[in-house]
Structures are given as C-alpha cells and as structure tokens.
C-alpha positions as CSV (number, residue, x, y, z in Angstrom):
1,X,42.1,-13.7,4.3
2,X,40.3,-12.1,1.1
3,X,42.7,-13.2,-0.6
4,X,42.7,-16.7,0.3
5,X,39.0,-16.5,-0.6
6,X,39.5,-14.9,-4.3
7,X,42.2,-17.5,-4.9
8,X,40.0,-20.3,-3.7
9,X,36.7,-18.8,-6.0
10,X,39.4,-18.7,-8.7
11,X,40.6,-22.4,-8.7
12,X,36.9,-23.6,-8.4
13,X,36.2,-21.8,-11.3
14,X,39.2,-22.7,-13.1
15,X,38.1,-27.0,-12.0
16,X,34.9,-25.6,-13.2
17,X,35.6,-24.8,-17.0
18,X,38.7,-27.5,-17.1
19,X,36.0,-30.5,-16.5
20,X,33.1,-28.8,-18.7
21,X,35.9,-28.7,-21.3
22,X,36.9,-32.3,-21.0
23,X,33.5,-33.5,-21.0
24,X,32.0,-35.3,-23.3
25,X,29.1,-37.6,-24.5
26,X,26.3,-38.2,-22.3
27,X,28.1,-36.8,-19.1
28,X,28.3,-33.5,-21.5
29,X,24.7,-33.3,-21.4
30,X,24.3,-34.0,-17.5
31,X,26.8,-30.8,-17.3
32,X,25.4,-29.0,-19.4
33,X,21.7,-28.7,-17.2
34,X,23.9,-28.7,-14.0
35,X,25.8,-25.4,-15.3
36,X,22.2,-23.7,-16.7
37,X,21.0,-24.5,-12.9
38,X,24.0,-23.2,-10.9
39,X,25.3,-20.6,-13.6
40,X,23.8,-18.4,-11.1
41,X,26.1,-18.8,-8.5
42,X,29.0,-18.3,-11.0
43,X,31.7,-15.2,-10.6
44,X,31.2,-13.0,-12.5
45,X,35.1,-13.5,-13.5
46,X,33.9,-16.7,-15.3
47,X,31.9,-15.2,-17.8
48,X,34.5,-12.7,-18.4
49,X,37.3,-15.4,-18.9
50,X,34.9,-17.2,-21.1
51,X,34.3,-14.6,-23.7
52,X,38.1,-14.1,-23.7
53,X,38.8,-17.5,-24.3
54,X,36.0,-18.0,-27.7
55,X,37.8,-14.8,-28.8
56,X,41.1,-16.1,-28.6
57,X,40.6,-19.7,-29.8
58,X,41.2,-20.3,-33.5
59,X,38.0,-21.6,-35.6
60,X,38.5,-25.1,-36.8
C-alpha cells in the first residue's frame, strides 16, 4: 500500500512539472503564484528532479 502512495505522489508530481512546463502566457503567471503558495506541500523528490533536470538541459 506504500507503494501505491509513492507511485501516486510521484505521478502528481510528474502532472505537476509537465503542465508548469507547458504553460505559458498569462496562465504562466497564474502558475507561477499558485506553485510559490503550495511549493510547501511539494516532495521533496521535486526539487531534487528539478535541479537534475536545469543541469542536464542544454543552454540555448
């Protein structure tokens, strides 16, 4: 069953940074003061990931 539940926190996170990532414009900025008020209730896994991901991703 704790599995279940770190699979489930996993794909929330995962719809999380997919839609912050395919956000832009106006709805960008909506996101962006939604994630600064829940960031709190975040895994930790997310900001691990994240870190991972701007070290792997080329500069443009």
């Amino acid at each position: 069953m704790q599995a279940l539940g770190s699979n489930l926190k996993s794909y929330l996170t995962y719809l999380l940074r997919k839609q912050w990532l395919q956000s832009n414009g106006p709805h960008c900025r909506q996101l962006l003061e939604k994630y600064h008020t829940l960031k709190k209730y975040l895994p930790e896994s997310f900001y691990d990931d994240e870190q991972q991901e701007i070290k792997s991703t080329p500069n443009h």
